[in-house]
PLY file of the C-alpha trace (Angstrom):
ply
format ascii 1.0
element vertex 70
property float x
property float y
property float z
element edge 69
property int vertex1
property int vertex2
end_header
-4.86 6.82 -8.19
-3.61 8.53 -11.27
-2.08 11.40 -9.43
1.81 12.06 -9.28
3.97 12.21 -6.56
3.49 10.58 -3.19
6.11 8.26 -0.75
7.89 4.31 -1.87
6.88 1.78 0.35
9.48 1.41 3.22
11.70 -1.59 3.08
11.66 -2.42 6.74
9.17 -5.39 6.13
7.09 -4.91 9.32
6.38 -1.48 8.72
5.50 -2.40 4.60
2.88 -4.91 5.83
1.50 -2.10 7.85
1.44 0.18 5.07
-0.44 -2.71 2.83
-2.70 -3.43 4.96
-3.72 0.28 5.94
-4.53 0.64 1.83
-7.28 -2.30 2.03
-6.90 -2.97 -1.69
-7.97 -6.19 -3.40
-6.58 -7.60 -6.23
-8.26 -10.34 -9.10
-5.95 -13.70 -8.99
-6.70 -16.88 -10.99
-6.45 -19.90 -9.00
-5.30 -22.62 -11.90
-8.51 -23.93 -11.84
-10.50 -21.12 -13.60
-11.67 -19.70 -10.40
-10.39 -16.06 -9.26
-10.50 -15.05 -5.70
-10.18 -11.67 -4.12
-6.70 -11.22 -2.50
-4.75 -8.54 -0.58
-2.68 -6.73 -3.08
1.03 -6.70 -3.05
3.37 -3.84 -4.68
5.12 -5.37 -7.79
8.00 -3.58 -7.55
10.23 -1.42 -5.02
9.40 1.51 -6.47
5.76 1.82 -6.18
4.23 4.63 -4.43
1.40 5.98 -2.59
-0.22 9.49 -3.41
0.44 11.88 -1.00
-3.24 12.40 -1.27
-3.96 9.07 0.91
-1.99 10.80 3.82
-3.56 12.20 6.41
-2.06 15.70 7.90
-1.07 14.15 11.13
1.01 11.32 9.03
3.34 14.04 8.43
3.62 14.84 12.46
4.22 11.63 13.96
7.14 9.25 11.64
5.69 8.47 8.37
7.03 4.73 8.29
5.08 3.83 11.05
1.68 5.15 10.26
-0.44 5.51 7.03
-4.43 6.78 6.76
-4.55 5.09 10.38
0 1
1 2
2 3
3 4
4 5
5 6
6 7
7 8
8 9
9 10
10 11
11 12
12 13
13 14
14 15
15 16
16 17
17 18
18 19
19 20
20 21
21 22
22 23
23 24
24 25
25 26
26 27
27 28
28 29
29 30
30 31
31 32
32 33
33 34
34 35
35 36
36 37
37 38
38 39
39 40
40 41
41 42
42 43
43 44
44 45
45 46
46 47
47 48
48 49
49 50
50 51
51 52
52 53
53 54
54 55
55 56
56 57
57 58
58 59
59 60
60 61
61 62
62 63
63 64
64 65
65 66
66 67
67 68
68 69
């Protein structure tokens, strides 16, 4: 998403693997042996974010960290 603005990953690790998982994104990784596979992506850095457009309305009426999308 291109868009600006949105919420860091939380650093409670339970809740972050929630929050990755909920996003269902795929990422390109070369095995070594000039295959790639598909995996689950991973944030890079601690300050990645997701758009506040891949919230849903009740995200922001129950605690954010423990929901995302559903």
């Amino acid at each position: 998403c291109n868009k600006t603005g949105g919420h860091r990953f939380p650093a409670d690790k339970e809740i972050r693997a929630k929050w990755i998982q909920a996003i269902k994104r795929l990422e390109s990784k070369d095995d070594g042996n000039g295959k790639v596979r598909l995996v689950k992506w991973q944030p890079k850095t601690n300050r990645e974010i997701v758009c506040r457009a891949h919230f849903l309305p009740d995200d922001y009426r129950k605690p954010l960290y423990g929901s995302i999308g559903k």
